[in-house]
RODO-2510 file (C-alpha; in nm, 4 decimals, decimal comma):
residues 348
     n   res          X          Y          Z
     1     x    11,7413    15,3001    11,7178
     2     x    11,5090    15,3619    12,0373
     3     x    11,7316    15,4959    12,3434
     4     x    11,8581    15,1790    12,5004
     5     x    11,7980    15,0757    12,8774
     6     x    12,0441    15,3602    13,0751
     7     x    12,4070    15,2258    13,2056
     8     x    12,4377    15,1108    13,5357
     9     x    12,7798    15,3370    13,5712
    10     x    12,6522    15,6881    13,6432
    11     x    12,7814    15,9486    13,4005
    12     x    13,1468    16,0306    13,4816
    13     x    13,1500    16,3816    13,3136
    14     x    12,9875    16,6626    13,1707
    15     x    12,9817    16,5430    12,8228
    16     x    12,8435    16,2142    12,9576
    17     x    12,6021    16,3382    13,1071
    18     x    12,4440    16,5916    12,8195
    19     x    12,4372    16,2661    12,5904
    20     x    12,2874    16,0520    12,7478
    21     x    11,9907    16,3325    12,8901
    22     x    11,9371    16,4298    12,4840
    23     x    11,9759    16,1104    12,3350
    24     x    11,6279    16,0901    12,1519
    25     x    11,3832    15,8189    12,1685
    26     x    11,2074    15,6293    11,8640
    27     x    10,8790    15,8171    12,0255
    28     x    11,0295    16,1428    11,9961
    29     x    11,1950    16,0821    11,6408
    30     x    10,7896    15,9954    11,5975
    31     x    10,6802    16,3005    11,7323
    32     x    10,9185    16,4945    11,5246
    33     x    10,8349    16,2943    11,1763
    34     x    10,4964    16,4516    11,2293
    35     x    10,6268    16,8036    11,2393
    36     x    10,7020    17,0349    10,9807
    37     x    10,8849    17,3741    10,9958
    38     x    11,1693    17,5181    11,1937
    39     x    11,1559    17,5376    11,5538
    40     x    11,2246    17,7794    11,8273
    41     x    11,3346    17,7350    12,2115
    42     x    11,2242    18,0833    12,4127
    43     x    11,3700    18,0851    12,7504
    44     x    11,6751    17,8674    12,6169
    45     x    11,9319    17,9870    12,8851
    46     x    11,7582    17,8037    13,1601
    47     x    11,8420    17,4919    13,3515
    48     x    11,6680    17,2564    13,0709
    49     x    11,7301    17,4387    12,7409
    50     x    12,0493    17,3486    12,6366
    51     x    11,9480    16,9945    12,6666
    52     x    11,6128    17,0548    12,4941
    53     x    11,7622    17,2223    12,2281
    54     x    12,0452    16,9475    12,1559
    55     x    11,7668    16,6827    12,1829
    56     x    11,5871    16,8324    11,9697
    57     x    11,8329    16,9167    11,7024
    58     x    12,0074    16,5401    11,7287
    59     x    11,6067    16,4018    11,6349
    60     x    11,5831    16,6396    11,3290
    61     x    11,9881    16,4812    11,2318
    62     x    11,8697    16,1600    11,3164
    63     x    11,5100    16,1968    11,0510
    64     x    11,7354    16,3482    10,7432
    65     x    11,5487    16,6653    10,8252
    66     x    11,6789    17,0436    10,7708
    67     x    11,5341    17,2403    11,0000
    68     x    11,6459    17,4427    11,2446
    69     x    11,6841    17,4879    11,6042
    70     x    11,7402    17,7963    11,7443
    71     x    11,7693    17,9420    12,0968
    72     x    11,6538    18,2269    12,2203
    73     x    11,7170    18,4172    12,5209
    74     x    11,8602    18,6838    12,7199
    75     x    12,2103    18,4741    12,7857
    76     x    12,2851    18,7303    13,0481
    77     x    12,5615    18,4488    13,2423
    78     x    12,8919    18,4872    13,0886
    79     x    12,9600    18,1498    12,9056
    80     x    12,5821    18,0544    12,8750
    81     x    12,5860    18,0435    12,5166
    82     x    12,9046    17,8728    12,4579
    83     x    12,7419    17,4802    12,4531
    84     x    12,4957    17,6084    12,2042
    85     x    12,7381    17,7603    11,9909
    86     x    12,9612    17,4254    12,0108
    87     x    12,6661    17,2363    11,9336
    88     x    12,6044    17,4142    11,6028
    89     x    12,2840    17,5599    11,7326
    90     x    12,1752    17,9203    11,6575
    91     x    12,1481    18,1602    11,9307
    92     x    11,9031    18,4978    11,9309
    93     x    12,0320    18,7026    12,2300
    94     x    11,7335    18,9495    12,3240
    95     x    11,4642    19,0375    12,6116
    96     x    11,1242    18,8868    12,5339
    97     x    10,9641    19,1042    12,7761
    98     x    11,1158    19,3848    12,5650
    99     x    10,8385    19,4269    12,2924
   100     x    11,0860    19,6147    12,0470
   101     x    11,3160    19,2978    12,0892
   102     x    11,0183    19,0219    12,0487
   103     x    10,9149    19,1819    11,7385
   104     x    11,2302    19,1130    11,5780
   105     x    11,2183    18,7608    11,5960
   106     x    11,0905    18,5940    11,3023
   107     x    10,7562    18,3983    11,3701
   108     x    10,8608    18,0041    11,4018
   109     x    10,6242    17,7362    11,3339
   110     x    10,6975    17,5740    11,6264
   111     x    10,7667    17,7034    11,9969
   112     x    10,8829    17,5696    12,3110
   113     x    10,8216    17,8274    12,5806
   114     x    11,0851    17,7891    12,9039
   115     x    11,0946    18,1406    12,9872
   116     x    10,9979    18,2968    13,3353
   117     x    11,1548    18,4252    13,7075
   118     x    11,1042    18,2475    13,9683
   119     x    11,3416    18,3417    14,2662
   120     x    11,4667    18,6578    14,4281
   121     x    11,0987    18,7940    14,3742
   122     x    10,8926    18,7456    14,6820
   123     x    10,8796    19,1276    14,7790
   124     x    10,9085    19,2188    14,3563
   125     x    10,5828    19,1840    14,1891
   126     x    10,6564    19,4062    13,9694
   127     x    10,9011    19,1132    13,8444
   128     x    10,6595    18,8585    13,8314
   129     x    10,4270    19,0569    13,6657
   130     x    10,6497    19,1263    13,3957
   131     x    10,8099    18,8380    13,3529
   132     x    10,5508    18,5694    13,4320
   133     x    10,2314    18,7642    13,3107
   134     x    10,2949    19,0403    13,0477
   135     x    10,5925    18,8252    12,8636
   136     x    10,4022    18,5777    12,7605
   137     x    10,0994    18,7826    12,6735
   138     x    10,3106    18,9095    12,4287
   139     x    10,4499    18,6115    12,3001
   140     x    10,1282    18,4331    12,2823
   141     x    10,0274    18,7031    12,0348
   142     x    10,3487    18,7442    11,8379
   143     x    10,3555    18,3416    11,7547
   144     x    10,0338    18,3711    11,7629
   145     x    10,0611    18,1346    11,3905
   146     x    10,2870    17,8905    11,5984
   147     x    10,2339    17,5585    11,7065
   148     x    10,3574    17,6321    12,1256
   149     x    10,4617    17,4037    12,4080
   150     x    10,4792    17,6294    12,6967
   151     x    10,6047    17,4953    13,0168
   152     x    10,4421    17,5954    13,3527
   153     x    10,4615    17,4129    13,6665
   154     x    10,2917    17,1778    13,9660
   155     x    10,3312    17,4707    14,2036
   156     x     9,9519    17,6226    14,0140
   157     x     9,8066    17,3411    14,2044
   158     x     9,6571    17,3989    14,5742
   159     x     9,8176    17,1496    14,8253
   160     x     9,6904    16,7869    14,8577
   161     x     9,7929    16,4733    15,0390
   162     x     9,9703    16,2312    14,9563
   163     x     9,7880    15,9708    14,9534
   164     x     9,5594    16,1382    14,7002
   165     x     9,8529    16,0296    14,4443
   166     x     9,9341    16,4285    14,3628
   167     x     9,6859    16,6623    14,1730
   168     x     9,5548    16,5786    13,8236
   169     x     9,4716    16,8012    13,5585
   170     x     9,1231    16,8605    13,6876
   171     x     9,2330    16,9346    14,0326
   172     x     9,1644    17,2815    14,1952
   173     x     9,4434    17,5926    14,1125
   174     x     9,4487    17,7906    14,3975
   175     x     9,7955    17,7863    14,5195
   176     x     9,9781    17,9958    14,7995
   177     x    10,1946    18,2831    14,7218
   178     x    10,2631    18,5251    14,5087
   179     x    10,5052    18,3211    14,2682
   180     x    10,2628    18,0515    14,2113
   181     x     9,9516    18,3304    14,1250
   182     x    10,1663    18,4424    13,8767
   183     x    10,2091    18,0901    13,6914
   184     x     9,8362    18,0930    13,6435
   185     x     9,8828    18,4736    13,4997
   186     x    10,1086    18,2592    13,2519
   187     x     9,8672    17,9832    13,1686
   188     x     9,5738    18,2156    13,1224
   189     x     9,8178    18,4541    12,9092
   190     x     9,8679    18,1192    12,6534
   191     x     9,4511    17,9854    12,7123
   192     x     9,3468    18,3594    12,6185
   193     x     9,5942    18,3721    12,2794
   194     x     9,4799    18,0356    12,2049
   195     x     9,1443    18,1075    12,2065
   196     x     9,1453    18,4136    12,0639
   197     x     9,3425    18,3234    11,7480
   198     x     9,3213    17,9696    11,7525
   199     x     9,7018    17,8825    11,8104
   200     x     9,7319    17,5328    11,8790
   201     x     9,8919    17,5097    12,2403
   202     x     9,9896    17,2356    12,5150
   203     x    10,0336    17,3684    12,8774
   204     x    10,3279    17,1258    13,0829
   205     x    10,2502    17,0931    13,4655
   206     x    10,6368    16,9889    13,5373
   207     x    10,8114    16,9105    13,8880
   208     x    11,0899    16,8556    13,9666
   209     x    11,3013    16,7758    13,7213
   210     x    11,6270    16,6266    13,8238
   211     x    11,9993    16,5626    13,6920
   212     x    12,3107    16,5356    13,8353
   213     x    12,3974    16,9306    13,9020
   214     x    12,0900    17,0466    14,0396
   215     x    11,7279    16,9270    14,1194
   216     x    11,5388    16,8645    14,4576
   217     x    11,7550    16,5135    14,4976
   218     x    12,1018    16,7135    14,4826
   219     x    11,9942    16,9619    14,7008
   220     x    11,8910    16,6864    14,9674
   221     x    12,1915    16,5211    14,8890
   222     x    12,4523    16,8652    14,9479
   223     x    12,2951    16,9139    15,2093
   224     x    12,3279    16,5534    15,4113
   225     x    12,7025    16,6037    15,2673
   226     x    12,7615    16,8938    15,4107
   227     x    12,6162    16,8016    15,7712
   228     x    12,3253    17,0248    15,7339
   229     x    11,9540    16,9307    15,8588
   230     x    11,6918    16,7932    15,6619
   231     x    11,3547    16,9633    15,7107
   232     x    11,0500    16,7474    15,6830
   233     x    10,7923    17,0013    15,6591
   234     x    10,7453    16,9312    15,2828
   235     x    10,7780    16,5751    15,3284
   236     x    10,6909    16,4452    14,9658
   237     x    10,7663    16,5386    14,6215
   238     x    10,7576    16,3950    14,2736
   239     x    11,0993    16,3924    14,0674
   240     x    11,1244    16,3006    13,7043
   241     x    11,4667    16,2523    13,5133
   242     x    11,5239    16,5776    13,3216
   243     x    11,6034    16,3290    12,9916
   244     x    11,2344    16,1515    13,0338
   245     x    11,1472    16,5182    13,0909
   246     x    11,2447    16,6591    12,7888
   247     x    11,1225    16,3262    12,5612
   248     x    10,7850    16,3906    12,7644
   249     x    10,7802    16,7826    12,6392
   250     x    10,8739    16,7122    12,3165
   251     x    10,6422    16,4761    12,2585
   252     x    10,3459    16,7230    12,3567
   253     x    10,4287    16,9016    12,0270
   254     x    10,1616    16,7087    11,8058
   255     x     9,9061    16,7343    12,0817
   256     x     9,8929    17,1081    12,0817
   257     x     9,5187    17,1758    12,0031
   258     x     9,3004    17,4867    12,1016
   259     x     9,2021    17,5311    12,3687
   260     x     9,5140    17,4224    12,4878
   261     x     9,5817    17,0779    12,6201
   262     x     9,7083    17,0355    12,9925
   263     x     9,9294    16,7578    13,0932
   264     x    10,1480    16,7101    13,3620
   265     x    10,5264    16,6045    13,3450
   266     x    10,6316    16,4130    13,6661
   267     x    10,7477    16,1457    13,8191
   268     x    10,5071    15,8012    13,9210
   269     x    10,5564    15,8114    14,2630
   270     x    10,5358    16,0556    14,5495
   271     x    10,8739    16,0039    14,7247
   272     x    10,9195    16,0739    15,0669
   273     x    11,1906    16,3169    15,1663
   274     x    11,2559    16,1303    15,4972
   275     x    11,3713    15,8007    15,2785
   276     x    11,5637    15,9783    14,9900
   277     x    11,7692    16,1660    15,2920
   278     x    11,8159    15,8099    15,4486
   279     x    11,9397    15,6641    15,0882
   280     x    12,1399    15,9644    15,0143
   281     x    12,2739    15,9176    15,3623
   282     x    12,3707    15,5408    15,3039
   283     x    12,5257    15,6062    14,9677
   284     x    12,7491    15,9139    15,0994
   285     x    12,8515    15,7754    15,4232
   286     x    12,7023    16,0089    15,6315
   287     x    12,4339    16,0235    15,9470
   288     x    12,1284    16,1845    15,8276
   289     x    11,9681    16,4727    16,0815
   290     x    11,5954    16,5767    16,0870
   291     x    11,3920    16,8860    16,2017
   292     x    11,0171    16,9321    16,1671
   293     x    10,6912    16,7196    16,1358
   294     x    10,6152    16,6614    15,7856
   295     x    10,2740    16,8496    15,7153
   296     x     9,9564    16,6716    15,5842
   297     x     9,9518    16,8017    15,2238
   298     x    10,2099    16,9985    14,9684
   299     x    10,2493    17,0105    14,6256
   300     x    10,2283    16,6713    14,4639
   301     x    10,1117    16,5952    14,1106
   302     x     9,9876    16,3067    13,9560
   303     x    10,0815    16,1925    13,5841
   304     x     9,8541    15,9021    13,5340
   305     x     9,7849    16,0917    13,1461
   306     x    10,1814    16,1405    13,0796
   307     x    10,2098    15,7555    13,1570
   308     x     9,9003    15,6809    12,9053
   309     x    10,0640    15,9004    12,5972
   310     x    10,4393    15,8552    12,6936
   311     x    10,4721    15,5472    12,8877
   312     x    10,7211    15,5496    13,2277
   313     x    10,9870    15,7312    13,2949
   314     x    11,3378    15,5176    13,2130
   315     x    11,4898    15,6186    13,4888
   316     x    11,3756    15,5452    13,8504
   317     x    11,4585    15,7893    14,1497
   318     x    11,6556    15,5019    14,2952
   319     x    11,9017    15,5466    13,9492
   320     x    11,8991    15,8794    14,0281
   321     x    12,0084    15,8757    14,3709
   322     x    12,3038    15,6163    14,2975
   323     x    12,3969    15,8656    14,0200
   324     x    12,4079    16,1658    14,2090
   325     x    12,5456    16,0639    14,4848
   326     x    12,8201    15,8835    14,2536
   327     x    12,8654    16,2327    14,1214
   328     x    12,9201    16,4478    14,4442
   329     x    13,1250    16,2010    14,5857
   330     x    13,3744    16,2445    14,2632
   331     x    13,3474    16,5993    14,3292
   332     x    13,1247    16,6476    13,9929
   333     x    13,0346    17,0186    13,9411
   334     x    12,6861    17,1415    14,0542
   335     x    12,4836    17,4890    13,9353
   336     x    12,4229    17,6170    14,2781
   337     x    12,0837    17,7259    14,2394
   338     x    11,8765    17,4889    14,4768
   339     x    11,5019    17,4828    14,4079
   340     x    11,3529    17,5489    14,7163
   341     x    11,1012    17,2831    14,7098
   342     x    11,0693    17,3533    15,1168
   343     x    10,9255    17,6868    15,0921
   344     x    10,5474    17,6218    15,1482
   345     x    10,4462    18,0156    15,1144
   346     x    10,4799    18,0069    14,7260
   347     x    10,6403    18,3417    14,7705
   348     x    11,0405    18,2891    14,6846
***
C-alpha cells in the first residue's frame, strides 16, 4: 500500500513519530524491487540513520525479500545502538577512519554513506581532514564493488539569492569556510573512486532536514519559546521532512551511475525565517523578537530534479510547524544539537 496522506494530529510520541518518518512508499518498495544484495548504512549513529535503516529494512519485509540491513558506526553515545538492536537490525561498532577497522567490514553491494563531523571543528582541521576527506577516500576504495549513496550537503554551494530559487546542480561550489571546503574534499573523494574503478555512485545535496527533535524549525521554535532573539542575518532556508528525506535518498539507489549522479534533497520553497518565527510565535503563544537585517544571499538550494524523479515532498513546512510546535508545547523530548544554520562563515 503507498504511504497514505499524513494525520492531521501530530505524532504524540517517540514511537509515533519513528513510524510514521520510515513508513515506506510504493516508490521506494519500487526502488528496492530493483535492487539486489544486502545493504549497508555507514555513518548509522547520526541524526537520520536509525530512521534510514528501519525504512529501509520495513521495504525489504514489505517485498518478501531477505536481505539485510546493517548499521555501521562508531556508536560512541551510550544507548545509541539500543533502537537498532530493538528493531532487529545488525549493528558493526568500529571507526571508518580507522583503516585496520574498515578493512574488516565485509564489502556490501549496496552503501548508504552518512558519515562525517561537522561541529566543534572550526579551529581543528586536522578533524575535518580526517573525517570529511581521508574517510571517505578510504571507503570509496574499500566498496569500491558497491553500488553507494553518499550524502553531502547544500552548504558546497557558494551563496545566492533568493529569488534565484536556491542553487542547482550546475551552480558554482565555492563556499565559505573551512567546514564547507571539506564537503567538496568528500565529493571529490567519491567522483575520484568512481571514476577510477567505475563504482556506480549518487552524490545527495541535502538541507535541512527536519523532524520533531531537532532541525532548523525546532531550533527557531526553542528559541521563540524560550524568549530568545531571532537573528535574521540568514533570512531564508529550505527544509524538507526527514521521512520525504529518506524516501528521496533511497530512491537515488538505482540512479547511481559513474561518474556519479548529483541531486539535491530539499524542500520546494525558500522559507523565510522572519515568517516561520512569526508562525512558531502564533502557535506557542509567544511575542516573537528580531535582531539583524537579513543579508542578500545564503545558502539556498533548488530541487526542481528531486521533484521530476520523486515528485513533492508529503509534508509541507506549514505541517511541520503545527507538529513541532504541538510537540514542544507537550514537552516532547528534543536532541539538543541545533544546526547552526545562522553561521554564515562555514567554519563551525
Amino acid at each position: 500500500m503507498p504511504k497514505s496522506l499524513p494525520p492531521h494530529d501530530p505524532p504524540k510520541s517517540l514511537d509515533e513519530l519513528n513510524e510514521i518518518i520510515t513508513r515506506p512508499t510504493n516508490a521506494v518498495l519500487d526502488a528496492m524491487s530493483q535492487i539486489d544484495g544486502d545493504f549497508a548504512v555507514l555513518g548509522a549513529g547520526g541524526k537520520m540513520g536509525f530512521h534510514l535503516c528501519r525504512e529501509l529494512q520495513r521495504a525489504l519485509e514489505q517485498l518478501g525479500r531477505r536481505e539485510s540491513v546493517t548499521a555501521v558506526s562508531r556508536f560512541a553515545a551510550e544507548g545509541s545502538r539500543q533502537a537498532f538492536e530493538q528493531a532487529g537490525i545488525p549493528v558493526i561498532a568500529i571507526d571508518l577512519s580507522d583503516r585496520s577497522q574498515l578493512d574488516s567490514v565485509r564489502r556490501f553491494p549496496n552503501v548508504f554513506y552518512l558519515a562525517g563531523i561537522k561541529f566543534g571543528t572550526s579551529s581543528q582541521s586536522d578533524l575535518l581532514h580526517r573525517f570529511n576527506v581521508m574517510m571517505p577516500q578510504m571507503v570509496a576504495d574499500h566498496f569500491r564493488e558497491s553500488r553507494i549513496v553518499a550524502l553531502s550537503t547544500g552548504c558546497v554551494y557558494s551563496f545566492t539569492t533568493p529569488s534565484s530559487g536556491g542553487s542547482t546542480e550546475t551552480s558554482a561550489i565555492d563556499p565559505p569556510g573551512a567546514y564547507a571546503q571539506s564537503c567538496l574534499g568528500r565529493e571529490a573523494a567519491f567522483v575520484n573512486g568512481s571514476k577510477r574503478h567505475g563504482t556506480k555512485c549518487v552524490l545527495v545535496r541535502l538541507n535541512y532536514s527536519v523532524e520533531l527533535r531537532y532541525g532548523v524549525l525546532v531550533d527557531i521554535a526553542q528559541k521563540i519559546q524560550s524568549g530568545e532573539t531571532i537573528d535574521l542575518e540568514t533570512g531564508y532556508v529550505n527544509v524538507i521532512w526527514q521521512g520525504d528525506a529518506i524516501t528521496q535518498i533511497l530512491q537515488c539507489l538505482p540512479l547511481a551511475e559513474s561518474p556519479p549522479m548529483v541531486i539535491n534533497v530539499t524542500g520546494s520553497k525558500v522559507e523565510r525565517v522572519r515568517d516561520i518565527a512569526a508562525e512558531f510565535g502564533r502557535r506557542l503563544g509567544r511575542g516573537v523578537q528580531f535582531s539583524g537585517r537579513e543579508a542578500n544571499n545564503c545558502w539556498l538550494s533548488h530541487n526542481g530534479i528531486a521533484r521530476e524523479r520523486f515528485g513533492e515532498p508529503l509534508i509541507s513546512t506549514e505541517m511541520m510547524i503545527d507538529w513541532i510546535a504541538a510537540w514542544l508545547l507537550r514537552g516532547g523530548e528534543t536532541l539538543g544539537k541545533p544546526t547552526d544554520f545562522q553561521v554564515r562563515s562555514g567554519n563551525y
